[in-house]
C-alpha positions as CSV (number, residue, x, y, z in Angstrom):
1,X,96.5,64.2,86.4
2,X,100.2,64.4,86.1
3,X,99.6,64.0,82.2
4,X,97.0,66.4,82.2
5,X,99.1,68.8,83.9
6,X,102.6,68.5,81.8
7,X,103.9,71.8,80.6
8,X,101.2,73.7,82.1
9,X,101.6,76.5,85.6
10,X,99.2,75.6,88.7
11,X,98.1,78.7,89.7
12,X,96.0,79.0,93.1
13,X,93.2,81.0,93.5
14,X,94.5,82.7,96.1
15,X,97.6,83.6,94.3
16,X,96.1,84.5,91.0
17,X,95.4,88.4,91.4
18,X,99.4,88.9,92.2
19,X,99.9,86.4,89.7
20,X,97.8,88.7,87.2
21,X,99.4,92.2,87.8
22,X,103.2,90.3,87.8
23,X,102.7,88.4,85.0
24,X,101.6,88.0,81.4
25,X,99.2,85.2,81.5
26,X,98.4,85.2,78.1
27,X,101.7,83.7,77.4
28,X,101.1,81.0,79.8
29,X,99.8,77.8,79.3
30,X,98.0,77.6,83.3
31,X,95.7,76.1,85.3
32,X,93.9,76.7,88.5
33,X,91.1,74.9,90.3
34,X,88.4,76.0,92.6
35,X,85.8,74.6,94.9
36,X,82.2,76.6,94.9
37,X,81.8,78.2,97.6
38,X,78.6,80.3,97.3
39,X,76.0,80.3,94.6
40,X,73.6,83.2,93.8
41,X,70.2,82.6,92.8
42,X,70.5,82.9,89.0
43,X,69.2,86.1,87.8
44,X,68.1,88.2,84.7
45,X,69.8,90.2,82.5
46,X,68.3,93.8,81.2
47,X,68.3,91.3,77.9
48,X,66.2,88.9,79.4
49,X,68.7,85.8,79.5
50,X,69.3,84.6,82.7
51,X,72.8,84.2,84.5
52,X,74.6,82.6,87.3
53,X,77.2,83.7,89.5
54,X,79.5,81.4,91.7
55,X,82.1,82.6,94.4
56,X,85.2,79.8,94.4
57,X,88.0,79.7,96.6
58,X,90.4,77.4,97.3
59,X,90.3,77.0,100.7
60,X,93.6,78.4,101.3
61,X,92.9,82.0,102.0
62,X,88.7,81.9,102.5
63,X,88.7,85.7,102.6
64,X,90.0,85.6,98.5
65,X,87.5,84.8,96.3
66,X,86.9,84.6,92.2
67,X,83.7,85.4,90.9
68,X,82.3,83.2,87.9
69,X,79.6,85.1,85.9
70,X,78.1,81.9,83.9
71,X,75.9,83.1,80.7
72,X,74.6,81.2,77.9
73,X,74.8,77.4,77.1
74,X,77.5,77.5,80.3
75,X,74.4,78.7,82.3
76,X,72.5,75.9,80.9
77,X,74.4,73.3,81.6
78,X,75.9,73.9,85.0
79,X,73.7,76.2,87.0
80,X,72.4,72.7,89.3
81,X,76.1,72.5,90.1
82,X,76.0,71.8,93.9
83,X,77.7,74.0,96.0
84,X,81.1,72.3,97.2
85,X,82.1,70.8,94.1
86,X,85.6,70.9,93.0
């Protein structure tokens, strides 16, 4: 992990709105991680494709949540995901 993580910003979660009106994150090479902490049902789209939407957190602040929107092949692949995972 320590490799994996050289020259790159851990940003949490919790701390990434502030983080996003403060600073340029497009100049930054970061990082954050998130556990799922609520799935919805996936859904349709008015195109017809379905979608998925996850709420993560990272179990600092539980009332701060990201929302994932998952479309396409990202759908696919990782709509099973089980709740809790890292």
């Amino acid at each position: 992990m320590d490799r994996k993580m050289a020259n790159r910003k851990l940003i949490r979660l919790s701390q990434l709105k502030s983080k996003l009106a403060a600073e340029n994150l497009e100049e930054i090479d970061w990082v954050t991680f998130g556990v799922i902490v609520k799935k919805v049902t996936p859904q349709s789209a008015n195109n017809g494709r379905t979608f998925s939407i996850w709420r993560l957190n990272d179990l600092r602040d539980l009332n701060q949540c990201v929302s994932l929107f998952l479309f396409g092949e990202v759908h696919k692949e990782h709509w099973k995901t089980d709740q809790g995972t890292v």
